[in-house]
N, C-alpha and C positions, 0 to 999 in steps of 0.2 A: 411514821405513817399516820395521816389525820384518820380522826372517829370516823369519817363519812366513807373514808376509802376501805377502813378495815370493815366495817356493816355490810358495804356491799361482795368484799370477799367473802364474808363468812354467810350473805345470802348466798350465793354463787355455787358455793362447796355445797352449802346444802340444797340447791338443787341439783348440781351434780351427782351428788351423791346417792339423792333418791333414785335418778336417773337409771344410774348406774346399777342398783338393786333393782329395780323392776326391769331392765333387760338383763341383769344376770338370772334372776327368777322365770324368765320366760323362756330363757336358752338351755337350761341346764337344770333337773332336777335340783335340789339342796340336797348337799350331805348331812349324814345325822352325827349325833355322838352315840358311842358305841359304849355300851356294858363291858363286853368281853372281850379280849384280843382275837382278831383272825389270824387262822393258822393256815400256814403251808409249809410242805415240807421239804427238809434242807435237802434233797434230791428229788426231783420234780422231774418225772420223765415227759412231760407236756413243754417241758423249755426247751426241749433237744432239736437237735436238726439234724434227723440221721441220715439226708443227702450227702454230710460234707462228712469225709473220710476224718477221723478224727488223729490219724499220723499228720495231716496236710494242715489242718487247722484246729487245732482243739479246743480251741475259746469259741468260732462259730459251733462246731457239734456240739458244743454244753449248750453256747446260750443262743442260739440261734432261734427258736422256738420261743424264748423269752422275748428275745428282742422284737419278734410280732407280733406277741401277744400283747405287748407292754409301751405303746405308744405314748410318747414324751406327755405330761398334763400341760398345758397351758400354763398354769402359775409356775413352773419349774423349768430350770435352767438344764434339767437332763433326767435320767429317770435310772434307776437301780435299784438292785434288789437290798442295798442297806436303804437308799431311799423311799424306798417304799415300804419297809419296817418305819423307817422314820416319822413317816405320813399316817400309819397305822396307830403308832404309838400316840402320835398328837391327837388324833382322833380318840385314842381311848384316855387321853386325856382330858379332851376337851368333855369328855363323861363327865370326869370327875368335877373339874372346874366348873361345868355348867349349876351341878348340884350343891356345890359349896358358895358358889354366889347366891344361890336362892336359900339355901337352908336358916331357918330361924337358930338353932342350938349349934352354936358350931364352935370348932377349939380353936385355940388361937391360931393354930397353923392353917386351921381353917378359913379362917376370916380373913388371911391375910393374903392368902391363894386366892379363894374368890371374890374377893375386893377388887384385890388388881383385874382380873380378869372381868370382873362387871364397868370397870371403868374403861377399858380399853375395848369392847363389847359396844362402849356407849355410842357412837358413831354420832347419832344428833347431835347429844352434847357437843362432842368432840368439835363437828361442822359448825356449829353455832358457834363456838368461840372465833372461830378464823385466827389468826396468827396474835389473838391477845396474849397467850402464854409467854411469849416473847419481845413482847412491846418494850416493856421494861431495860431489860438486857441489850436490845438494840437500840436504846436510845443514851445507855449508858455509852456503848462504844461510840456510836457517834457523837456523845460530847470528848472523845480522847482526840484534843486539839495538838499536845506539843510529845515529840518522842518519849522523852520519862514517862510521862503517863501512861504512854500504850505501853511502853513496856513491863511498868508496874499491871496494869490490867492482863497479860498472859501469865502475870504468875495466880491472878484471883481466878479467872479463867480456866487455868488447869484444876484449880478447887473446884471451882463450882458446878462447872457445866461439862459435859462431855464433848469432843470435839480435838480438831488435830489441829493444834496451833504451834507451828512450826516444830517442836519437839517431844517427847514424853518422860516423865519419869515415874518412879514407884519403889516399889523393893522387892528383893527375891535373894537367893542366895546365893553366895559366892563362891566364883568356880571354883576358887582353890583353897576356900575352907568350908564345905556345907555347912558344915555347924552352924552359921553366923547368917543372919540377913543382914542384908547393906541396902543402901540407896544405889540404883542406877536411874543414868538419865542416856536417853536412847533417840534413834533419827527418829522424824518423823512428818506435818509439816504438809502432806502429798495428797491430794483429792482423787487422785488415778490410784490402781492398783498397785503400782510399782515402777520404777525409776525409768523402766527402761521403754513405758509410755511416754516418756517426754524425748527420750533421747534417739529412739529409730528413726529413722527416714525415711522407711519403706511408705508405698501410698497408704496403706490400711490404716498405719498408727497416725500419718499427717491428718487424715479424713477423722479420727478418731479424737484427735487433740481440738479440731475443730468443734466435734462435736460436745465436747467437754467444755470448752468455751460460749456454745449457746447453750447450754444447760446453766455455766454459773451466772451470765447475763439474766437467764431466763427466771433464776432463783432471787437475782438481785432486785430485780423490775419488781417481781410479784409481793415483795418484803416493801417496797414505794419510792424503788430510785427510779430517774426517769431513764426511757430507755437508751439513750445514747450514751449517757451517762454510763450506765448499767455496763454496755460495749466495753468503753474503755478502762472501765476500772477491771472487769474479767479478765483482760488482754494484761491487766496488772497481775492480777492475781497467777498468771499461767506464767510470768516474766518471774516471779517469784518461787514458786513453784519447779520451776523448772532448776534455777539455780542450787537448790537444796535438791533437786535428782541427782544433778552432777557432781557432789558433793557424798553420796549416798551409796555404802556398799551394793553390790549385787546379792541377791540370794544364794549363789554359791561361794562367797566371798564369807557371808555371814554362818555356811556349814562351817567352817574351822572355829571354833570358839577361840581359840586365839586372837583374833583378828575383832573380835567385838568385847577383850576384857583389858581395862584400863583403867588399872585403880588411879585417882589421884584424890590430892588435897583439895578442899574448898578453893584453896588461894589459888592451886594451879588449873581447877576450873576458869578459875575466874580470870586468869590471864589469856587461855586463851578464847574466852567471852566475857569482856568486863562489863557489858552493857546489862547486865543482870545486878542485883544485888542477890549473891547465893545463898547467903544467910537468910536473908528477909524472905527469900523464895521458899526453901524448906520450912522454915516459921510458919511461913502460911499453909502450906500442904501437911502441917500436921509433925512436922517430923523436925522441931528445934534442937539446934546444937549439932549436927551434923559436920562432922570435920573431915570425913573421907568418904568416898565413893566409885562407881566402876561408871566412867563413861565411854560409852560402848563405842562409839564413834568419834573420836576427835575431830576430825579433818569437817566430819558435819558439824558440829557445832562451831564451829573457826567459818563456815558459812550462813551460819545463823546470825553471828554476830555482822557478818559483813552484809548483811540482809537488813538485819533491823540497823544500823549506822547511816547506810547509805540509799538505802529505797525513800522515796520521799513518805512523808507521812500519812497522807493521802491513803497511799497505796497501804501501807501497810496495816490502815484503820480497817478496808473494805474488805485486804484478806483477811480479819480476827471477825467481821459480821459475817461473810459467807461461810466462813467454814465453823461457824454457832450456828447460824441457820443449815447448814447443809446436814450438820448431827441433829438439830431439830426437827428437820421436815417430815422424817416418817412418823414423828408425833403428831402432828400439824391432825389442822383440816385436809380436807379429800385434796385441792389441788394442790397444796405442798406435798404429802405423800405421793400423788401420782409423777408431779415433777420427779421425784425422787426415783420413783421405779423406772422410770420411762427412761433414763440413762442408764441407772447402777444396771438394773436389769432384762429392759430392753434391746439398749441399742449399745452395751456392753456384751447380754449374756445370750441375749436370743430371746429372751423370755416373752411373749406375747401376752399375759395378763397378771393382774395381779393376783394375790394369791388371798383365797375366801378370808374374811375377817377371823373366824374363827382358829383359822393358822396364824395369824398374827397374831396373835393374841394368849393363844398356848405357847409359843414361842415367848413372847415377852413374858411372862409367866416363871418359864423354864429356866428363862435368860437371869432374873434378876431373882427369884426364889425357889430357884433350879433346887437343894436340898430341902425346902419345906413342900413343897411338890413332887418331888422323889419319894418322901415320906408314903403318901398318897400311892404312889407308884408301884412301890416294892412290896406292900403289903395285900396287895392285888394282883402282882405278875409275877414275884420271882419265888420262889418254893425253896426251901432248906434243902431240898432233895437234890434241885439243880446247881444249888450253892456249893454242897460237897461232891456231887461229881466233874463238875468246870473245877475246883480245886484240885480233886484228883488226875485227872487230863494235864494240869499246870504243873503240879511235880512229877509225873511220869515227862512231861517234854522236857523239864530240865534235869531228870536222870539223864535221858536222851542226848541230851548237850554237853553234860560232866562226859560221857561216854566220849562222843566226838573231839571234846576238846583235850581227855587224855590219848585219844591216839590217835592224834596231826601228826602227821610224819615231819613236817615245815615250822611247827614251832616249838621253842629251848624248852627244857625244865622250867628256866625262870619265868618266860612267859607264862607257860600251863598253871605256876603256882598260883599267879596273880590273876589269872582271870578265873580259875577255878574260886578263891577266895572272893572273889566277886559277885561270880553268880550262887557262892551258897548263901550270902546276904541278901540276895535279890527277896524284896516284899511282894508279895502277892496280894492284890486287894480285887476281891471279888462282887460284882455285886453293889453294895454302897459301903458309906462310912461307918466305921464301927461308933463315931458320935456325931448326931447330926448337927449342921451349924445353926447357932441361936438368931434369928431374926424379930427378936422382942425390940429393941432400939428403932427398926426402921416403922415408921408411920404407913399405913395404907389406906387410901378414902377410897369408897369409892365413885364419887363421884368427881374423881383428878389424876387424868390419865398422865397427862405432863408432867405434873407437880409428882406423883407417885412414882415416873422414870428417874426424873432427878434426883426426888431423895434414894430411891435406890441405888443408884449411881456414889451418891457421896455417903452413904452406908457402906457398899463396899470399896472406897476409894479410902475411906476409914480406919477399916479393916486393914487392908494390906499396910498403910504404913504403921498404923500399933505393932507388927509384925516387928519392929526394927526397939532392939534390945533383947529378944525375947526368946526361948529355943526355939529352932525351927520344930513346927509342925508335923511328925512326918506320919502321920495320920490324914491329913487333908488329901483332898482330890481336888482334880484338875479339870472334871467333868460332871455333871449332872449327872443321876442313877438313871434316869428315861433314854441317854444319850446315846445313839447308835454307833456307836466307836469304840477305842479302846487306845491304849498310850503307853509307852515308856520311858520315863520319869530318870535322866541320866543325873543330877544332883540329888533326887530322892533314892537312887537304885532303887526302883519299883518300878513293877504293872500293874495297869488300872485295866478292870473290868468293868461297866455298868452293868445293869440290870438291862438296860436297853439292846446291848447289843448280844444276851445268852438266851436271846427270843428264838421262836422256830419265824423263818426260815432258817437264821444262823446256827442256834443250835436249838437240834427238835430231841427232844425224848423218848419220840413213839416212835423212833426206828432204829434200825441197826447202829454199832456205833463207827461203821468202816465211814461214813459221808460228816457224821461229827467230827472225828478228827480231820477230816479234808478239809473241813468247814470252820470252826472254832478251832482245831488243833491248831491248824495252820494258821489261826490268826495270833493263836498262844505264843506259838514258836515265831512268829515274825514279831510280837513283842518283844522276845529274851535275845531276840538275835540284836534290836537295837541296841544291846546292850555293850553288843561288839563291832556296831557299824563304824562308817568312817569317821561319823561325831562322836557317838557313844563310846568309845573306844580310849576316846583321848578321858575318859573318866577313870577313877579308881574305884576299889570297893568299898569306900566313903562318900563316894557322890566326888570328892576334886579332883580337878583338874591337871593330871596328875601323867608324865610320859611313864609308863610301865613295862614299854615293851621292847626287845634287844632292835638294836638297827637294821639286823638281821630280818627278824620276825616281822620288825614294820613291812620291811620292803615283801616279806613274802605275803602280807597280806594285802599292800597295795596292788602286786601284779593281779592277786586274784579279784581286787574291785577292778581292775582294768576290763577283766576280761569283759565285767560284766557290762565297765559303763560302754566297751567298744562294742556289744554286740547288743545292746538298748539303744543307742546311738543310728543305728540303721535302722528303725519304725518310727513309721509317720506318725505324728497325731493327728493333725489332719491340713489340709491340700498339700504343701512343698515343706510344711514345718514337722522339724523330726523333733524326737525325745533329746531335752537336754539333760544328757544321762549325769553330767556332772552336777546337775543339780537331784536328779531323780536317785542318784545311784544306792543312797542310803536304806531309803525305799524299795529298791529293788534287788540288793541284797539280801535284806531282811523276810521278801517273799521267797527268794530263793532257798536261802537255810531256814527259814520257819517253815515251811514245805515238810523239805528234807525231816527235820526235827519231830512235826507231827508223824509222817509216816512211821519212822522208827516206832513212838512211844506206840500207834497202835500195833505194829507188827507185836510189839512186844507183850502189849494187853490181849491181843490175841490168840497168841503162841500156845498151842497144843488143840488149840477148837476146829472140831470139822466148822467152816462156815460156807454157806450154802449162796448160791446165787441167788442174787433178788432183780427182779421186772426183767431179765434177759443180761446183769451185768455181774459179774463175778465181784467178789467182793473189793477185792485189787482196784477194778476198775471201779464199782463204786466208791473210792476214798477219792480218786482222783477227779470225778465228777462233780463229785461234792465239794472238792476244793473248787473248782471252776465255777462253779453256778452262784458261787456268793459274789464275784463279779460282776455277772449280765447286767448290761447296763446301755443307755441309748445317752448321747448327749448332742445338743445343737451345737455348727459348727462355731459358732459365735462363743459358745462356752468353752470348748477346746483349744481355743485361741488366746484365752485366756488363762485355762489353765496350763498349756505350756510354756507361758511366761513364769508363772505365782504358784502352779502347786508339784510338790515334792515327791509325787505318788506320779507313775506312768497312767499311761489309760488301760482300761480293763484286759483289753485285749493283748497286750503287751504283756498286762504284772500275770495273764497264766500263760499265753504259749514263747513267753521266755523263761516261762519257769520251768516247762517241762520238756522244755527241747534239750536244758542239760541235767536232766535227769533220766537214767538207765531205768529206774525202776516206774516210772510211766512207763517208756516205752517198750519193757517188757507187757506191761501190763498189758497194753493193746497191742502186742506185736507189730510194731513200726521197724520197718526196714532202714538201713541205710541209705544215705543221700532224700531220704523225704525229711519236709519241712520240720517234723516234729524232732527231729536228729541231729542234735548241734556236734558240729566239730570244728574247733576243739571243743569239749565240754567245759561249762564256768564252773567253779568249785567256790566253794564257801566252808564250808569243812573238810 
C-alpha cells in the first residue's frame, strides 16, 4: 500500500470513527463502570410466566417473564442470564481497569492491566495509524515469489503472528499418557466457522459462502489490491478453503477421541507432508529436536500438502495475506474492525452493532492477562465463605454420584470399581488458581495496542510450548477467574470453577439453598457427569485414554445415550433445523444426570428440616425453578443457526424441559399428570 493511500485510510477511520461516537452519544446514554457487582437473585419470581402451565412447558413458566423483560442488546448475538453476569462482570471490570490505567503508584500487575487497556481505549491513536501496524508483514508476503519460500514463511507465520494458515500446532497432553505433554499438529486452515459452511447446498449456506466471498475481496481491496484483482484471488482463497473442509473431520467425528489421536514420527509426518521441513518447523516454534508427536488429522494434512504443491503460487501468497489481515483487523483502525464485525457478526450472527469500546477492551484484557486481572477480580467478588460452601455443595454432589454409581443395576463390579476410582481422583478447583500465572516477561506500552496483542500472543505461544519436557501442570486452568463458565478437564480429571461463574444470579447467598443447588448444584453435577459422558468416559482415573468398561456395560450405557440423543433429536432450534443430538448428546447428558445429582445432594443436606415455602413455591418446587432460570435466554435466529452447526450445548429451552420430562421427581413436584408435555415415556436414564 503506498504512504498516500494509507494517510488517506487512516484519515477516513478517524472520521468515521468520530462519527460513529457522536451518533452513538446522542442515541444512547453511556454506560458507567461500576464499583460494586449488581445483584439479582438466583430465583427471581419477576422472570416467570405463570400463564403457561408449567406440566406443558416448563422452560417458558421459569423464563418466560425473563425473556420480556430481557430484550436482546444490539452489540450481542443473544442475550442470557450467564450473559448477562458476563456483561456485569465486564462492567465491574472495566471499574477496575479504568482506575489502574490512571493510577500514578501501581503494582506491577497493575501496570500491566492498565496499560493494555489504556492502549486499546486509545481509539485516536488506534484510527491515526490505519493499517501501518501491518505494512511490514504484508509486504514481507508479497515479496514470497517462489513456492519454498511461502512455505518456509507459514512455519515464521505460525511464530509470529496469530492467524489460521492452513494448519495448527502446540502441545497438550497425551491421551494415553497424561503424564507427558507432546507436540500435536491439528486441521485448521478455514475462515468460516466449520466445514460444513463450505460443503451444504442448501440456499442459506450458497447466499452465506457468497457472502464470505465479498467480505475477503472487501478486506483484500481495503489492505490496496485492486478490486478486480481482489475478486479473483477471494474466489481463490474459497477454492482453497473449501478443499481442506473436505479433508476436515466433523464435530461429531472429532467427539470420539480416538479418531483425532495419531501418534507418529517426524519422518512419518513428513511422508505424508514432505513439503515442510518438520524439523526446521518445530526449531522455529520453539520446540527443537522433536521426534514424535500426535497428528490429530492425517487425511488433513495429506490435503495440506496437495494444496501447497499444487495451487498456483499466486493463490496460495493471497490466502497467507488475508488470513494475517483477517486475525488483524479487529486490531486495525475503525474500518478494518467494522469490516470485521459486519460479517463475523452481523451478517453471520445477527448482531446489529458493535459492541461499546469499553467491552472490547476488558475482553482483550481478560483474554491475554485474564490471571493478572482475575487477581483484581477475586479479591473484590469472591469471599472465603462462598469458597467453602461451593466446595461443600461439590463433595456432597459426588457423594451423590459414588451413591448412584454403586447402585446401577446395569453396570459389573468391574465397572463400578473403575469409575468409582475415578471420580475419588476428580480435582476440584474452585474459584481461581492456587498460584497465579507470572506475566513479568510480557512487555506492555501503553501506547501499542497491536504491538501489545502480538507480544501477547507470542508470550503465551511461548508458554505452551516450554510446556514440552516438563511435568504436566495440574494446577493450571483453562479459564479466567472473571469467566462465566465452568469445565471438566477429562486429561486433568478436574472441575474448574471461576469466580465468575459462583456470582448471584448463579449462585446467591441470601437465599434459601433449595434454587442454589438447582442453580450451581446442577451445574456441579453436569461437570462430574462429563466425566462419564460419551468423551469423558473413554478416560481413565489418570486422565488416559484408556477402554475401562465390560462390552456389556458399554452397550448398556450406549442404549441410555440413545435414549437421549432420540428424544433431543425431535426439538427444533430454530425454523426446520432440529438439535443435532449426536453432536449435542454429551451436553445433554450431563444436564440430565447433573440435575439428577444436585437434587439428591440437597435432598440430603436438607433431610430432617421443616422447610417452609418461599413467594408461593414449595421448596421442591423452588430447586427446580432455579435450575431453570439459569437458562432464560433470547437469541437471534441468525445465531441459532449457527449454533446448530458449531455448538455442543442444546438451546435453552431444550437442556431444561428435556431434563425434566424424564425426571419423576419434577413432576411430582408440580403434579404433572400423564400424557402432558412435561411426562416423558419412556423416561431417559442416566443413572
Amino acid at each position: 500500500m503506498t504512504a498516500k493511500l494509507s494517510a488517506a485510510l487512516a484519515a477516513a477511520a478517524l472520521l468515521t470513527a468520530l462519527h460513529l461516537v457522536a451518533q452513538s452519544a446522542a442515541q444512547q446514554p453511556a454506560a458507567q463502570p461500576i464499583q460494586s457487582m449488581p445483584y439479582s437473585p438466583s430465583l427471581d419470581v419477576t422472570s416467570l410466566d405463570r400463564s403457561v402451565d408449567p406440566c406443558v412447558d416448563f422452560y417458558k413458566f421459569s423464563c418466560g417473564g425473563w425473556q420480556k423483560n430481557n430484550p436482546i442488546p444490539a452489540d450481542q448475538s443473544g442475550w442470557s442470564v450467564y450473559a448477562k453476569l458476563g456483561s456485569e462482570n465486564q462492567q465491574f471490570l472495566w471499574g477496575i481497569l479504568d482506575t489502574d490505567a490512571k493510577a500514578k503508584d501501581r503494582t506491577p500487575v497493575q501496570q500491566k492491566v492498565g496499560d493494555y487497556f489504556a492502549a486499546c481505549m486509545n481509539t485516536i491513536a488506534i484510527n491515526a495509524l490505519g493499517d501501518k501496524p501491518v505494512q511490514s508483514e504484508l509486504a514481507r508476503i508479497d515479496a514470497l515469489k517462489t513456492r519454498p519460500e511461502l512455505i518456509a514463511a507459514i512455519s515464521r507465520l505460525h511464530h509470529e503472528y496469530a492467524g489460521n494458515y492452513f494448519f495448527g500446532s502446540g502441545t497438550d497432553q497425551d491421551a494415553v499418557d497424561s503424564s507427558a505433554m507432546i507436540v500435536e499438529v491439528e486441521a485448521g486452515g478455514l475462515g468460516l466457522p466449520d466445514r460444513d459452511y463450505y460443503l451444504k447446498d442448501d440456499a442459506k449456506s450458497v447466499t452465506l459462502r457468497q457472502q464470505y466471498v465479498a467480505y475477503v475481496q472487501q478486506l483484500l481491496t481495503m489492505s490496496g489490491e485492486p478490486a478486480d484483482r481482489a475478486k479473483s484471488d477471494a474466489d481463490a482463497i474459497l477454492r482453497i478453503e473449501t478443499a481442506l473442509a473436505k479433508a476436515s473431520l466433523t464435530r461429531v467425528d472429532r467427539r470420539d477421541p480416538h479418531n483425532t489421536y495419531h501418534m507418529m514420527t517426524i519422518g512419518e509426518l513428513g511422508k505424508i507432508a514432505p513439503a515442510f521441513d518438520w524439523p526446521n518447523y518445530f526449531e522455529i516454534q520453539g520446540a527443537p529436536g522433536v521426534a514424535k508427536l500426535n497428528v490429530s488429522q492425517p487425511e488433513f494434512m495429506k490435503a495440506v500438502q496437495a494444496e501447497l504443491t499444487t495451487e498456483p503460487v499466486e493463490a496460495l501468497r493471497v490466502y497467507l495475506r488475508f488470513h494475517f489481515l483477517n486475525a488483524a483487523a479487529p486490531l486495525l483502525a475503525h474500518p478494518f474492525e467494522q469490516a470485521y464485525f459486519d460479517f463475523y457478526s452481523k451478517t453471520l450472527r445477527g448482531v446489529p452493532a458493535m459492541p461499546p469500546r469499553w467491552k472490547t477492551c476488558t475482553r482483550a484484557v481478560d483474554r491475554n492477562l485474564g490471571e493478572a486481572l482475575g487477581q483484581e477480580f477475586v479479591k473484590r467478588t469472591f469471599s472465603a465463605d462462598t469458597k467453602a460452601k461451593t466446595q461443600q455443595m461439590t463433595e456432597q454432589i459426588e457423594t451423590a454420584m459414588q451413591h448412584e454409581i454403586e447402585n446401577l443395576d446395569w453396570m459389573s463390579p468391574e465397572t463400578k470399581q473403575e469409575a468409582l476410582r475415578k471420580l475419588h481422583v476428580i480435582r476440584n478447583k474452585i474459584g481461581y488458581p492456587d498460584q497465579w500465572r507470572d506475566y513479568s516477561a510480557l512487555e506492555v506500552k501503553p501506547d501499542d495496542y497491536f504491538g501489545n496483542a502480538t507480544r501477547a500472543g507470542r508470550f503465551e505461544d511461548a508458554r505452551e510450548w516450554h510446556k514440552l519436557g516438563k511435568p504436566v501442570d495440574l494446577n493450571e486452568w483453562g479459564m479466567t477467574p472473571p469467566t462465566v463458565n465452568a469445565y471438566f478437564n477429562p486429561q486433568m480429571n478436574d472441575i474448574n470453577f471461576p469466580a465468575g461463574v459462583l456470582q448471584p444470579p448463579l449462585y446467591d447467598p441470601k437465599i434459601d439453598d433449595a434454587p442454589n443447588y438447582g442453580n450451581t448444584g446442577a451445574t456441579i453435577g453436569h461437570e462430574l457427569t462429563h466425566a462419564f459422558d460419551d468423551e469423558g468416559r473413554q478416560f481413565d482415573a489418570k486422565g488416559n485414554l484408556r477402554d475401562w468398561w465390560t462390552p456389556a456395560d458399554a452397550k448398556g450405557f450406549e442404549d441410555r445415550i440413545n435414549c437421549v440423543r432420540d428424544q433431543y433429536a425431535q426439538f427444533i432450534v430454530v425454523d426446520d433445523i432440529h438439535i443435532n443430538s449426536k453432536l449435542t448428546s454429551g451436553e445433554d447428558v450431563a444436564d440430565l444426570g447433573g440435575t439428577l445429582l444436585a437434587y439428591i445432594a440437597w435432598k440430603k443436606q436438607t433431610a430432617g428440616q421443616q422447610l417452609a415455602s418461599v413467594e408461593g413455591f414449595t421448596p421442591d418446587q423452588r430447586f427446580w425453578v432455579g435450575m431453570a432460570q439459569w437458562a432464560c435466554e433470547n437469541e437471534r435466529p441468525e445465531n441459532l443457526r449457527v449454533s446448530a452447526i458449531t455448538d455442543p450445548h442444546s438451546p435453552g429451552s431444550a437442556r431444561i424441559n428435556g431434563v425434566v420430562s424424564n425426571l419423576p421427581e419434577f413432576q411430582r413436584a408440580f403434579s404433572c399428570k400423564a400424557g402432558q408435555p412435561m411426562v416423558h415415556a419412556p423416561t431417559c436414564k442416566v443413572w
